[in-house]
N, CA, C and O atoms as CSV, one atom per row, in Angstrom:
chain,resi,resn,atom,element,x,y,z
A,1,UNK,N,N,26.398,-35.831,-18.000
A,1,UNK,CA,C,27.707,-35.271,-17.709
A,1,UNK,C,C,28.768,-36.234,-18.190
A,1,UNK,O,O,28.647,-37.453,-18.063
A,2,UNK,N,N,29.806,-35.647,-18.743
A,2,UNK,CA,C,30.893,-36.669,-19.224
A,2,UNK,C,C,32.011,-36.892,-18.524
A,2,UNK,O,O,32.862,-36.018,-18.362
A,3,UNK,N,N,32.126,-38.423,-17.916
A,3,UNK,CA,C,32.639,-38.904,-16.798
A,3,UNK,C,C,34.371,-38.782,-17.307
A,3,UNK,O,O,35.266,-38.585,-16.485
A,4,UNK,N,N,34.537,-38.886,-18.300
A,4,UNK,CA,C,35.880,-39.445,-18.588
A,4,UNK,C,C,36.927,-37.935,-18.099
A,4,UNK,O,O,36.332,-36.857,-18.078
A,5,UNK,N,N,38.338,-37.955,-17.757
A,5,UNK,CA,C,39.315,-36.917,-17.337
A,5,UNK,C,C,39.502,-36.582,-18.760
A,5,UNK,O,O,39.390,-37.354,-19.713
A,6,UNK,N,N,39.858,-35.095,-18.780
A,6,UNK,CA,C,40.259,-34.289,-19.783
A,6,UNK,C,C,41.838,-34.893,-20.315
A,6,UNK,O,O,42.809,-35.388,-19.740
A,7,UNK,N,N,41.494,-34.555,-21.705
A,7,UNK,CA,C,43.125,-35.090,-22.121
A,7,UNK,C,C,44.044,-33.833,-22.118
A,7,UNK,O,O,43.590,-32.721,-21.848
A,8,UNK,N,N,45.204,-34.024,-22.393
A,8,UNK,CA,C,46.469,-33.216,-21.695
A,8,UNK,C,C,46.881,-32.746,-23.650
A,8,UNK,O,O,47.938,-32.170,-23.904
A,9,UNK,N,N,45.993,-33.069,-24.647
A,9,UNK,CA,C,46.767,-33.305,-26.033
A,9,UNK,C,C,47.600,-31.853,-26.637
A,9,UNK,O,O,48.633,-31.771,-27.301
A,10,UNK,N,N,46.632,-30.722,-26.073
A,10,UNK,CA,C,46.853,-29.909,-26.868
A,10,UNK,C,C,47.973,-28.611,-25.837
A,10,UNK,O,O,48.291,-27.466,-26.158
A,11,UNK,N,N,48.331,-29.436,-24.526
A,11,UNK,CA,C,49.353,-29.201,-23.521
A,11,UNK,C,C,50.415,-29.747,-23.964
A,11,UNK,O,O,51.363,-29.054,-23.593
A,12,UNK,N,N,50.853,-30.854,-24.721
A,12,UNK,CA,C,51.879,-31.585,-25.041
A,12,UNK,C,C,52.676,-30.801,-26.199
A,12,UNK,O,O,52.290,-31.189,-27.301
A,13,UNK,N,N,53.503,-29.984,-26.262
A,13,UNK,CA,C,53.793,-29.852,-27.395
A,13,UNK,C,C,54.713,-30.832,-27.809
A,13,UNK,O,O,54.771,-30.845,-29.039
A,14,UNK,N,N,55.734,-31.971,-27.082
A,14,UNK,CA,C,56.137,-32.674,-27.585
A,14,UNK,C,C,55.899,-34.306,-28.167
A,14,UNK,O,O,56.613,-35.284,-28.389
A,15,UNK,N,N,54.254,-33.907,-28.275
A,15,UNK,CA,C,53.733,-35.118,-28.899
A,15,UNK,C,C,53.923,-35.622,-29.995
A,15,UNK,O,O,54.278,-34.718,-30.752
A,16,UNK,N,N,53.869,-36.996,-30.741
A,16,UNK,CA,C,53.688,-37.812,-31.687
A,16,UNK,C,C,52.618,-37.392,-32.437
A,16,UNK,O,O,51.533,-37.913,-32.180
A,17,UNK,N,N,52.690,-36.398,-33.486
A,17,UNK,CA,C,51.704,-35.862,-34.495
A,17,UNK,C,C,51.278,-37.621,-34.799
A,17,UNK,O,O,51.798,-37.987,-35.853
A,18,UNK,N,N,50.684,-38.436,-34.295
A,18,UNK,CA,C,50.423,-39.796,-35.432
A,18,UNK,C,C,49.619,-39.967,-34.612
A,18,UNK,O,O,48.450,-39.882,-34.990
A,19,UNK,N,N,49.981,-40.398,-32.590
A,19,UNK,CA,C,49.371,-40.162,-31.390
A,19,UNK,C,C,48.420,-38.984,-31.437
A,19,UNK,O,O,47.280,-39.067,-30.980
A,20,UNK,N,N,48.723,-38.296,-31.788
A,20,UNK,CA,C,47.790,-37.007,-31.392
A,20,UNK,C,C,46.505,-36.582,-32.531
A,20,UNK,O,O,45.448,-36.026,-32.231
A,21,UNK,N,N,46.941,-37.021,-33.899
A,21,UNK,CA,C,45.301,-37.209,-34.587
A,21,UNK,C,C,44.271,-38.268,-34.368
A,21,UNK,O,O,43.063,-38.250,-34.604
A,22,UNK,N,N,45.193,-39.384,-33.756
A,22,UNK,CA,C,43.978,-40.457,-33.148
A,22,UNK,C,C,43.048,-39.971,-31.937
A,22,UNK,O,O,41.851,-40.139,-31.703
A,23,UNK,N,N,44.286,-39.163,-31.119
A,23,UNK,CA,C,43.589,-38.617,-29.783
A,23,UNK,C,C,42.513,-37.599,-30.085
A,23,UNK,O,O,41.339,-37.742,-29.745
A,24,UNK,N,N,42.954,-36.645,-30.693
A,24,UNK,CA,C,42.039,-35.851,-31.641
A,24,UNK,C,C,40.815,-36.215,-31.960
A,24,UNK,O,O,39.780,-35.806,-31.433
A,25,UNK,N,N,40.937,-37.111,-32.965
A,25,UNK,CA,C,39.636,-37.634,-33.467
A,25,UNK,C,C,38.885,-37.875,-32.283
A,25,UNK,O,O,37.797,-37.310,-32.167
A,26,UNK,N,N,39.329,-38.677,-31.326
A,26,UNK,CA,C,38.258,-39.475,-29.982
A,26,UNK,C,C,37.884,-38.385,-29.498
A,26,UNK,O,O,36.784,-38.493,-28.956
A,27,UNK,N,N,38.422,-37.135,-29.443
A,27,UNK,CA,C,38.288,-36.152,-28.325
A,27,UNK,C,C,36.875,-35.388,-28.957
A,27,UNK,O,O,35.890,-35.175,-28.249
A,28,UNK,N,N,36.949,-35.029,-30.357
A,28,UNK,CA,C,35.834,-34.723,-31.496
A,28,UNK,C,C,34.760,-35.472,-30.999
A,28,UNK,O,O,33.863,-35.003,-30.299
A,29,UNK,N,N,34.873,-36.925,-31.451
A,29,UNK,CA,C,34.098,-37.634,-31.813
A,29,UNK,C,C,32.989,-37.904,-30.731
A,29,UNK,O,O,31.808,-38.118,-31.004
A,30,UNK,N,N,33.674,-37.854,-29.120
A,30,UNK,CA,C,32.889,-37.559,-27.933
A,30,UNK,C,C,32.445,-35.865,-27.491
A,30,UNK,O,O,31.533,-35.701,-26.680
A,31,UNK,N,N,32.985,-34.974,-27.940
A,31,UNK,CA,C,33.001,-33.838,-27.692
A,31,UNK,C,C,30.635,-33.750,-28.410
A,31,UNK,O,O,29.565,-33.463,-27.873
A,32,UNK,N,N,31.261,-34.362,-30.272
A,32,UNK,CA,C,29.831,-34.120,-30.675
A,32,UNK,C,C,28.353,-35.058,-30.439
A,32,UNK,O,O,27.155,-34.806,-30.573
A,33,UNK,N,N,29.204,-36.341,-29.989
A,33,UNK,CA,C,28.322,-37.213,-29.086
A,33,UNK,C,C,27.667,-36.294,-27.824
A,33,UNK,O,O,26.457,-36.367,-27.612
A,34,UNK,N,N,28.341,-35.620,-27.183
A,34,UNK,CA,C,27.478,-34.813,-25.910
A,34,UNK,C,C,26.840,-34.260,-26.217
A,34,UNK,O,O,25.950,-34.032,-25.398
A,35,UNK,N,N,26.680,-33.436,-27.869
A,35,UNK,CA,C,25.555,-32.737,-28.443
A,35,UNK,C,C,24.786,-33.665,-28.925
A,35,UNK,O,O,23.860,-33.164,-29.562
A,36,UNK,N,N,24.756,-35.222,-28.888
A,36,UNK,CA,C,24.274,-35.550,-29.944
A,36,UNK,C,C,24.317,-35.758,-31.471
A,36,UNK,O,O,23.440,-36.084,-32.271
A,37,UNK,N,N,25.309,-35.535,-31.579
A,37,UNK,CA,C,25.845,-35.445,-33.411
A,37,UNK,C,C,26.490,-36.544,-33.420
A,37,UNK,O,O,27.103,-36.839,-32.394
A,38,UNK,N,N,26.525,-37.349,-34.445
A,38,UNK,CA,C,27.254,-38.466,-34.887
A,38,UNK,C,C,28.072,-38.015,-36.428
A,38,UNK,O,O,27.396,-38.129,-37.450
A,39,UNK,N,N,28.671,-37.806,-36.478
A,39,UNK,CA,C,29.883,-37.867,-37.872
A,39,UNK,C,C,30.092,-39.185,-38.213
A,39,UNK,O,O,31.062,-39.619,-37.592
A,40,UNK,N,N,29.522,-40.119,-39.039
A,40,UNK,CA,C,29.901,-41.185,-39.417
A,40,UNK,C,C,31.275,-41.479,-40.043
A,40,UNK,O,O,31.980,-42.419,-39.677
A,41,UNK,N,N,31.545,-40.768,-40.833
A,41,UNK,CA,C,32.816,-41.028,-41.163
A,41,UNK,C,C,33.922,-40.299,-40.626
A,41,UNK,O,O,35.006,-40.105,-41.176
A,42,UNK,N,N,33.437,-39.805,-39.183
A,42,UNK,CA,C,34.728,-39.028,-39.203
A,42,UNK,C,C,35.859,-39.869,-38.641
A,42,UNK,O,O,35.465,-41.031,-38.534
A,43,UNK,N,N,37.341,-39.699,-38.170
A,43,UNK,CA,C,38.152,-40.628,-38.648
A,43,UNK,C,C,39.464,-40.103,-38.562
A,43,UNK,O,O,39.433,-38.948,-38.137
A,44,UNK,N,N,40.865,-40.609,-38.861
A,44,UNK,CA,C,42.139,-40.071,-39.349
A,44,UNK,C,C,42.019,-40.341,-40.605
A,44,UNK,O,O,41.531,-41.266,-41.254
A,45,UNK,N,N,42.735,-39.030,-40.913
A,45,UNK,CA,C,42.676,-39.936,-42.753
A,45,UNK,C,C,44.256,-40.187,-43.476
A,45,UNK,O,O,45.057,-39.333,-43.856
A,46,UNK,N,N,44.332,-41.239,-43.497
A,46,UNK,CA,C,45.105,-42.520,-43.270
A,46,UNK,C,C,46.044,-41.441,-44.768
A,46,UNK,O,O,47.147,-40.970,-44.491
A,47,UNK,N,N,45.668,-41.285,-45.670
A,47,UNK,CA,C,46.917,-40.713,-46.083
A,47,UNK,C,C,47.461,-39.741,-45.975
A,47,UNK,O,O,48.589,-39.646,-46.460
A,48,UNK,N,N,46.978,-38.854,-45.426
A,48,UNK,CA,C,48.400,-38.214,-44.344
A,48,UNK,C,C,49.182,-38.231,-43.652
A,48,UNK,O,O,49.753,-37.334,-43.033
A,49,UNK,N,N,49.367,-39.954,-43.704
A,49,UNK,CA,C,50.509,-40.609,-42.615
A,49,UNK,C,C,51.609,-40.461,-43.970
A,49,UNK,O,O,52.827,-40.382,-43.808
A,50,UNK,N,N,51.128,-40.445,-44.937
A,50,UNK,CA,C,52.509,-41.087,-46.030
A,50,UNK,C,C,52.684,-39.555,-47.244
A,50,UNK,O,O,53.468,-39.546,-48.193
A,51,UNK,N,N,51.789,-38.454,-46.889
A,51,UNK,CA,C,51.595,-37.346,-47.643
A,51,UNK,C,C,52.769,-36.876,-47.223
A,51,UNK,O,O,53.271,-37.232,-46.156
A,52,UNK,N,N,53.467,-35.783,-48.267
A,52,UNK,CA,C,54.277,-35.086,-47.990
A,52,UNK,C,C,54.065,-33.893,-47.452
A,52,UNK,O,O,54.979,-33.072,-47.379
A,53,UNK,N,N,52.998,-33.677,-47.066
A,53,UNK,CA,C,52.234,-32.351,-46.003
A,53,UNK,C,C,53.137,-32.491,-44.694
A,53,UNK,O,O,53.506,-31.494,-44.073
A,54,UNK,N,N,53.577,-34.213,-44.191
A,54,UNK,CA,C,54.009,-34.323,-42.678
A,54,UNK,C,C,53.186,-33.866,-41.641
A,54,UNK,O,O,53.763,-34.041,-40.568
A,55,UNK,N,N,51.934,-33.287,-41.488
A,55,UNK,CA,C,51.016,-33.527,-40.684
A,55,UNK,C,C,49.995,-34.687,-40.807
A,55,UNK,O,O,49.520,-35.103,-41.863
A,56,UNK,N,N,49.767,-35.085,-39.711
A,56,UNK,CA,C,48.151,-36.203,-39.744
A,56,UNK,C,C,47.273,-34.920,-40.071
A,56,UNK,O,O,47.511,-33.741,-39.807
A,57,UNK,N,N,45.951,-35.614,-40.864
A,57,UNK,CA,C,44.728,-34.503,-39.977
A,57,UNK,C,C,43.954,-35.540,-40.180
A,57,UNK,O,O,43.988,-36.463,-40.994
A,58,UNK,N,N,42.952,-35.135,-38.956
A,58,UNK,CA,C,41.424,-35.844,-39.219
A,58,UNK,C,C,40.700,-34.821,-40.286
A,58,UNK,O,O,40.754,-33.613,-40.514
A,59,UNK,N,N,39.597,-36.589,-41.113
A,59,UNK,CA,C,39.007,-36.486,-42.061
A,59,UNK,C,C,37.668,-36.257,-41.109
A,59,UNK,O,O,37.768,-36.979,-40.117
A,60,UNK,N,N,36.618,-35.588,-41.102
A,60,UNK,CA,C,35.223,-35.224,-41.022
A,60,UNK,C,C,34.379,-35.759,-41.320
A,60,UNK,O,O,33.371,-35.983,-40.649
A,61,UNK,N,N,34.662,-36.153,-42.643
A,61,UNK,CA,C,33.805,-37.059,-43.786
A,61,UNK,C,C,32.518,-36.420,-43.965
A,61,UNK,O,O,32.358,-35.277,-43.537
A,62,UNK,N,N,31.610,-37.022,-44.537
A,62,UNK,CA,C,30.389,-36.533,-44.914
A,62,UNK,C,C,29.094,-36.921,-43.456
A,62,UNK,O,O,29.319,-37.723,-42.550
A,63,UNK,N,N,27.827,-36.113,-43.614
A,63,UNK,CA,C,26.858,-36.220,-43.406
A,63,UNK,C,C,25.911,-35.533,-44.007
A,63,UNK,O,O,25.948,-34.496,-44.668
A,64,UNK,N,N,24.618,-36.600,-43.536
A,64,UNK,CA,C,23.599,-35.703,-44.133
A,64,UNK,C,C,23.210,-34.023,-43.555
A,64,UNK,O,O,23.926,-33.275,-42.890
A,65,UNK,N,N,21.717,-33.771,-44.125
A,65,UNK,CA,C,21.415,-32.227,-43.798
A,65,UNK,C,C,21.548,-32.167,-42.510
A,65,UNK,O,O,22.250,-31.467,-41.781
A,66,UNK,N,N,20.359,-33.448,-42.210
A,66,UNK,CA,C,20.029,-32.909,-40.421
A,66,UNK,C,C,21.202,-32.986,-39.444
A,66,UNK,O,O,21.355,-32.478,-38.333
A,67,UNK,N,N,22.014,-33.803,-40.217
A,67,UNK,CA,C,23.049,-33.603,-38.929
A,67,UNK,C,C,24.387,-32.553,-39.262
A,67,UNK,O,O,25.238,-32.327,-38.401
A,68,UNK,N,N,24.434,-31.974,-40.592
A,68,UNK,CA,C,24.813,-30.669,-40.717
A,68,UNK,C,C,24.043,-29.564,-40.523
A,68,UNK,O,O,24.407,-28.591,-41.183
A,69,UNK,N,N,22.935,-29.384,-39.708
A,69,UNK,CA,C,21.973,-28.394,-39.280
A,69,UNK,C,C,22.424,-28.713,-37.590
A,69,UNK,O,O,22.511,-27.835,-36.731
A,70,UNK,N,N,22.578,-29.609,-37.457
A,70,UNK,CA,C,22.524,-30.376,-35.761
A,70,UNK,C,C,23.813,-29.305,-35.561
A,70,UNK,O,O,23.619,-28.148,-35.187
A,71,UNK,N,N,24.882,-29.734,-35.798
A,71,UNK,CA,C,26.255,-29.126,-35.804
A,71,UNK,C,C,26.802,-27.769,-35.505
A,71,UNK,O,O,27.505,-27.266,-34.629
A,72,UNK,N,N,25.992,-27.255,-36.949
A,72,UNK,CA,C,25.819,-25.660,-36.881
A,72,UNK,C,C,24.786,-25.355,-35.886
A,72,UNK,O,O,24.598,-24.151,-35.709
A,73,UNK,N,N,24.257,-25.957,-35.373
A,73,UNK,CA,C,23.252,-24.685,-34.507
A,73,UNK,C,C,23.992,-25.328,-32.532
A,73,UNK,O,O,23.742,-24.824,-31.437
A,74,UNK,N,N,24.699,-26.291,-32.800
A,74,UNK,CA,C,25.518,-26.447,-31.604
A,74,UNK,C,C,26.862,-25.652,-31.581
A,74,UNK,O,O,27.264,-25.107,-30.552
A,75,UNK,N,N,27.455,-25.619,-32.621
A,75,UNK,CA,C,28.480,-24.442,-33.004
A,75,UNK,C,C,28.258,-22.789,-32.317
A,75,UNK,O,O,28.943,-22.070,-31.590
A,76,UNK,N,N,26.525,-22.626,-33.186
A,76,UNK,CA,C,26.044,-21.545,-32.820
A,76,UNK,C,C,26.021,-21.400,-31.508
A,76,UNK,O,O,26.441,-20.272,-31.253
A,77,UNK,N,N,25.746,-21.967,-30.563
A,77,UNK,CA,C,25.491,-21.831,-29.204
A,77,UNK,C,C,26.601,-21.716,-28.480
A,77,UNK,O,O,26.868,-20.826,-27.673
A,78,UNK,N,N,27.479,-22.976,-28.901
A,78,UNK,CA,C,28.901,-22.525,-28.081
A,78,UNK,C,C,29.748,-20.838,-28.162
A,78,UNK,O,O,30.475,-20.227,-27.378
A,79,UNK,N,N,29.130,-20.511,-29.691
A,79,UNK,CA,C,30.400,-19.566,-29.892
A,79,UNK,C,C,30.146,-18.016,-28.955
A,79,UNK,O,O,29.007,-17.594,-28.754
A,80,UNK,N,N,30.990,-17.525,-28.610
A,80,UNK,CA,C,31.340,-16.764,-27.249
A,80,UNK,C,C,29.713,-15.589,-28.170
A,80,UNK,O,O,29.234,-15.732,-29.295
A,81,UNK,N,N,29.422,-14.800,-27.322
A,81,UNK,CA,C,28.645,-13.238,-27.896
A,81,UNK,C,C,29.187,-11.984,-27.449
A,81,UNK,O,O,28.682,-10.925,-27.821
């Protein structure tokens, strides 16, 4: 069971888009840890601080098969029927 309190990020609408892809990422990054999935590179990706897009986004990055099979079939399970 995951001990930590829920974050408030996506309640905030007057957040720090810069604050809120870091929070993001952690929130991911433990969300696929409870399945078991590790995203090695996933991450902010650092030039969208200076892109003229003006949003952050998190980068995903790569993995291998098994843990793009891991993903999708935890995807699969969550999604409503």
């Amino acid at each position: 069971m995951h001990s930590e309190p829920p974050t408030k990020s996506h309640h905030e609408p007057h957040r720090d888009p810069h604050d809120d892809v870091h929070d993001s990422a952690a929130e991911l990054r433990t969300a696929l840890q409870d399945h078991g999935i590790t995203l090695p590179s996933l991450g902010v990706d650092l030039p969208g601080f200076a892109g003229a897009y003006g949003v952050p986004l998190v980068a995903l990055g790569n993995c291998n098969a098994a843990t793009a099979r891991r993903l999708a079939d935890a995807l699969r399970k969550a999604a409503p029927r």
